[in-house]
C-alpha positions in Angstrom: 0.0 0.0 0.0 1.2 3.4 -1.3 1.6 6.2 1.5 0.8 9.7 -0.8 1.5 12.0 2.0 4.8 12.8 1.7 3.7 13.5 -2.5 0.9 15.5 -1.2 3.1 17.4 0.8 5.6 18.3 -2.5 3.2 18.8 -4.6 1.5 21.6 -2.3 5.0 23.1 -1.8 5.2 23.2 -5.9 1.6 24.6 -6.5 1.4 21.3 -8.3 -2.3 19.7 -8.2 -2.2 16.3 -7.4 -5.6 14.2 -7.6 -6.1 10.5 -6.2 -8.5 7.3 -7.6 -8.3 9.7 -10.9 -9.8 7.9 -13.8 -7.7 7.6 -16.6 -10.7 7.1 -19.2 -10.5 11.1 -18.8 -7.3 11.5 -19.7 -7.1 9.3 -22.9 -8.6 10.0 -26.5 -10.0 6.3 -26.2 -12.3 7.1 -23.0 -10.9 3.8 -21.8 -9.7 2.7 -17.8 -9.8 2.6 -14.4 -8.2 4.5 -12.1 -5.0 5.7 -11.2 -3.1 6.2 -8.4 -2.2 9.8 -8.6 -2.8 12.2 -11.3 -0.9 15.2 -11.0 -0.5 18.2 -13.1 3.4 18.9 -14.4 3.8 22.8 -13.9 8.2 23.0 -14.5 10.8 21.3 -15.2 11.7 21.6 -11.1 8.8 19.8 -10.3 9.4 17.1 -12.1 12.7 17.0 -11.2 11.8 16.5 -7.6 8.1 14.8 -8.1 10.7 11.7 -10.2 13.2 11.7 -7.2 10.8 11.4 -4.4 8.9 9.1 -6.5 12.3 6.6 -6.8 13.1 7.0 -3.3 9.3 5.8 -2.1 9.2 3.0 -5.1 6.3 4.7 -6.4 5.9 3.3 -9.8 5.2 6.2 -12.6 4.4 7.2 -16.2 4.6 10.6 -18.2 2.4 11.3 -20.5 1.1 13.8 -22.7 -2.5 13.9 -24.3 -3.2 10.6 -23.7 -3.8 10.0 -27.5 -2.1 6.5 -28.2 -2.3 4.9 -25.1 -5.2 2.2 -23.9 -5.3 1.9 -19.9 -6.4 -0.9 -18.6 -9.0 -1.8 -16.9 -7.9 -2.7 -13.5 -6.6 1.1 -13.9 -2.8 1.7 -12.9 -1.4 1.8 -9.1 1.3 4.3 -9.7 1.3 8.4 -10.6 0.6 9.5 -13.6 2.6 12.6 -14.6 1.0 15.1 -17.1 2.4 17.0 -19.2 0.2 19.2 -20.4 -1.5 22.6 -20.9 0.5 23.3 -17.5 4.0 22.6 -19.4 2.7 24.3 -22.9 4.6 27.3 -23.8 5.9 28.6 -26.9 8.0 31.0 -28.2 9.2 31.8 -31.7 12.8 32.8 -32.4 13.1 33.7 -36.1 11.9 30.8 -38.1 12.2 28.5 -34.7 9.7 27.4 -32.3 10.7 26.4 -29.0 7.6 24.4 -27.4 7.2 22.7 -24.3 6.8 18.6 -24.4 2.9 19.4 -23.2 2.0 21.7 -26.2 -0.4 20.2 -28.7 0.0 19.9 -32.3 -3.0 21.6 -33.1 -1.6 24.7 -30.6 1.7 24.7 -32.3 0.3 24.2 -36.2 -2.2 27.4 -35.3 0.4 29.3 -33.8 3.1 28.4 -37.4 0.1 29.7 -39.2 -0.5 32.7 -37.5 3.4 33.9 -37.2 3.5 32.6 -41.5 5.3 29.7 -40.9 5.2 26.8 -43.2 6.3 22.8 -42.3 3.4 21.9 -39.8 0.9 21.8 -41.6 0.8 17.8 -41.8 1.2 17.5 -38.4 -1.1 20.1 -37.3 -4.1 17.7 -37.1 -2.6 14.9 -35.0 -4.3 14.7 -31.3 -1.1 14.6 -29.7 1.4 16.9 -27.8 5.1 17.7 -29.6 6.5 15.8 -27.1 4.5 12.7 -27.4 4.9 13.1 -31.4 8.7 13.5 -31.3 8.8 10.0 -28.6 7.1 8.4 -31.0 8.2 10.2 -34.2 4.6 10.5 -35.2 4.1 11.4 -38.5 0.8 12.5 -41.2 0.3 13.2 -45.0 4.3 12.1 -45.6 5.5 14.8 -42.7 6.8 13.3 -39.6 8.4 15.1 -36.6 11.5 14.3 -37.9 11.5 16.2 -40.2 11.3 19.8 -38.6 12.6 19.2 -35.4 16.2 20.0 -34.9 16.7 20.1 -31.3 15.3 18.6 -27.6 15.7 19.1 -24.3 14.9 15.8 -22.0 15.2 14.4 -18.6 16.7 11.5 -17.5 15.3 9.0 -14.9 17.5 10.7 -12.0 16.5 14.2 -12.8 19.9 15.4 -15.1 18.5 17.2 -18.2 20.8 17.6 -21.0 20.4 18.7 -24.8 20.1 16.3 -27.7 20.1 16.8 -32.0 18.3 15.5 -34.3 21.1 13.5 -35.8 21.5 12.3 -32.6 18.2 11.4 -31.8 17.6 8.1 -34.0 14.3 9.0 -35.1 12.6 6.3 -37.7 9.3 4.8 -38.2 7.6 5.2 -34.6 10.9 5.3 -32.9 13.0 7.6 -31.0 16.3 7.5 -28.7 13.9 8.4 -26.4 11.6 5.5 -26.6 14.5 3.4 -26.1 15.9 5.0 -23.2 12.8 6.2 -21.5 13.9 9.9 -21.4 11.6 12.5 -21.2 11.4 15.3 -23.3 10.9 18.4 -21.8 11.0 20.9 -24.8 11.7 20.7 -28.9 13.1 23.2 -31.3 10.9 23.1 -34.5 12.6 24.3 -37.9 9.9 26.0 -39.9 10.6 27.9 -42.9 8.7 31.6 -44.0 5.2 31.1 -46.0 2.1 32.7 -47.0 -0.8 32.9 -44.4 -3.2 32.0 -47.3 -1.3 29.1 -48.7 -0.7 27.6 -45.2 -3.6 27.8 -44.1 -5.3 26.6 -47.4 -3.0 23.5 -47.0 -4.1 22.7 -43.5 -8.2 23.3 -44.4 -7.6 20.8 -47.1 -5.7 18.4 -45.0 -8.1 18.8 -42.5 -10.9 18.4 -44.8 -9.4 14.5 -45.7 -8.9 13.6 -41.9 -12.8 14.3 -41.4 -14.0 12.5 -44.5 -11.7 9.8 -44.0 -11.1 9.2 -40.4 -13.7 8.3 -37.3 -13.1 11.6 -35.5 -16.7 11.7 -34.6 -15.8 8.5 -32.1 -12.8 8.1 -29.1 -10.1 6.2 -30.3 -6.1 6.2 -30.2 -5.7 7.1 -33.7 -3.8 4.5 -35.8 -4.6 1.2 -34.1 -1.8 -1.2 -35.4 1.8 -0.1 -37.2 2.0 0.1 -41.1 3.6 -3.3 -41.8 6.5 -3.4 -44.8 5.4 -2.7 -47.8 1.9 -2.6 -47.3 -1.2 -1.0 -44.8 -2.8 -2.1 -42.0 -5.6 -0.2 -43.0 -5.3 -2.4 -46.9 -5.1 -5.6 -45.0 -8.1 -5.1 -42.7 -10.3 -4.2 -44.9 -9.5 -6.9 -47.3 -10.2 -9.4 -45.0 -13.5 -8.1 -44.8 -13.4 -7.1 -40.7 -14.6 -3.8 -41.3 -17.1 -3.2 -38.4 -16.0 -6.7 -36.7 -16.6 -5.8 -32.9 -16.6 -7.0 -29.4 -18.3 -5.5 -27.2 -18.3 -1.8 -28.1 -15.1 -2.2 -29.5 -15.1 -2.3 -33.3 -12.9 -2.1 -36.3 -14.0 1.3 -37.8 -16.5 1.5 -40.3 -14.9 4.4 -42.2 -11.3 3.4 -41.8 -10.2 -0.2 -41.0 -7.1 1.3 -39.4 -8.8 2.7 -36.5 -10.2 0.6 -33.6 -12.9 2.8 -31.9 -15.2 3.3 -29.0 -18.5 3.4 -29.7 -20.3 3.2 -26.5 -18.8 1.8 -23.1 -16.2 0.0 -24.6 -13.9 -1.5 -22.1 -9.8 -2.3 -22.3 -10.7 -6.2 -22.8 -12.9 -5.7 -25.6 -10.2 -3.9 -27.5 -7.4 -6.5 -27.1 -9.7 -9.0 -27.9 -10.8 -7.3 -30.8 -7.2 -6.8 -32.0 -6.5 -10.3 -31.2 -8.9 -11.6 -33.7 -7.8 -8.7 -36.2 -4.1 -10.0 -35.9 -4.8 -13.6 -36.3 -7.6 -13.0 -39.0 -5.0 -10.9 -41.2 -2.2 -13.1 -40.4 -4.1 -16.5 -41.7 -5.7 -14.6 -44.6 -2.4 -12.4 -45.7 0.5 -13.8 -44.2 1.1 -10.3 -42.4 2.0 -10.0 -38.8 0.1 -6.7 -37.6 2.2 -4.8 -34.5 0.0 -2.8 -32.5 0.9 0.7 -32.5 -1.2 1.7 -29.2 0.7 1.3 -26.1 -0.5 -0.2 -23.1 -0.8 1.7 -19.5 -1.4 0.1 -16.9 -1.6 -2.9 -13.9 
């Protein structure tokens, strides 16, 4: 049994809101599981300099994330503290043709604010539910632009609290992959290289691209985006649907309608309904096409 008073304590001291039994279906773009231990709200990179040492020192498991837009919690919920970065630990500032945002700014935030200040090179990125920082841990990527591919610098944290600077060259960023996935550091800020554009052409870019992701995507219902990772050579998407498991479901888990690609939540759907949904859409794909689908979702919890 976890004693939170000496975390209560620090996060008072820090002006840190800390919340307990917090369900983490309220945190995640899926609307999916239980509760969590903690929930507490990130507000500088002090805080979570201390909030990751005390947690060490009192074996308090933990987990950082951002907008909670790939992740499915379970549904036994997750015994540790859940640290959020988010609109806490979401600053930006321009710099020429640089942005330097905090890990808990969205896309959407950063892609308005390009647009506003004439700056082209977000505009594929723009409509991803995620923070920067969740997008550069996971090199997320949309319409052939990936994070890769303007950031040019990072600031992280390490597991005992030392923060250092990193490149991009450095940073080993490919297909869903990152240094920092590897190492389980955690970004704290990214340098995005944008170039000088028209208002009108930008923002004509990003109505159009928005304009696909309504008509082709299930926005209308939760989900983590992307259920499964694009396999060599081919789509998961492709596969799916030509094994005919569009709208396959269990419980109120099913495979979308509009894009096989996307596992969504249509109703009450629980953790267990969505790995047993992918379950049957892996081994259904794999017996039909010879494809082994990876799921791109990660899991959180107990």
């Amino acid at each position: 049994m976890i004693n939170w008073q000496e975390l209560d304590d620090l996060c008072a001291s820090l002006n840190c809101t800390i919340q307990h039994k917090e369900p983490m279906r309220n945190h995640t773009t899926f609307r999916i599981g239980g509760n969590c231990g903690a929930f507490l709200e990130i507000n500088s990179i002090e805080t979570l300099q201390q909030v990751l040492c005390l947690c060490q020192k009192q074996q308090i498991s933990f987990t950082v994330i951002g907008n909670g837009s790939n992740i499915l919690a379970t549904d036994s919920g997750y015994d540790g503290a859940i640290l959020h970065l988010g609109r806490m630990f979401s600053k930006i500032r321009q710099e020429g043709n640089r942005l330097i945002c905090q890990a808990g700014a969205t896309l959407s935030k950063i892609g308005h604010f390009a647009l506003e200040a004439s700056l082209t090179g977000m505009e594929p990125l723009s409509g991803i539910p995620g923070t920067v920082g969740g997008g550069l841990y996971m090199n997320a990527g949309a319409y052939g632009g990936e994070m890769s591919h303007v950031t040019v610098l990072a600031k992280y944290m390490c597991l005992d609290g030392t923060v250092a600077e990193i490149s991009r060259n450095e940073m080993q960023l490919g297909y869903r992959q990152s240094i920092f996935r590897e190492n389980n550091w955690i970004i704290l800020e990214v340098t995005l290289q944008l170039e000088s554009g028209s208002y009108g052409e930008i923002k004509k870019e990003m109505d159009t691209l928005s304009g696909r992701r309504r008509a082709k995507q299930p926005l209308e219902l939760p989900s983590a985006g992307s259920t499964f990772k694009r396999p060599v050579e081919s789509y998961a998407s492709f596969l799916i649907d030509q094994c005919g498991l569009k709208g396959a479901s269990v419980g109120d888990a099913q495979v979308s309608l509009k894009h096989a690609g996307f596992v969504v939540n249509t109703g009450k759907a629980t953790c267990k309904d969505v790995l047993e949904l992918c379950k049957y859409v892996r081994e259904t794909v794999l017996e039909k096409t010879g494809y082994a689908l990876e799921l791109e979702v990660e899991l959180l919890g107990d």
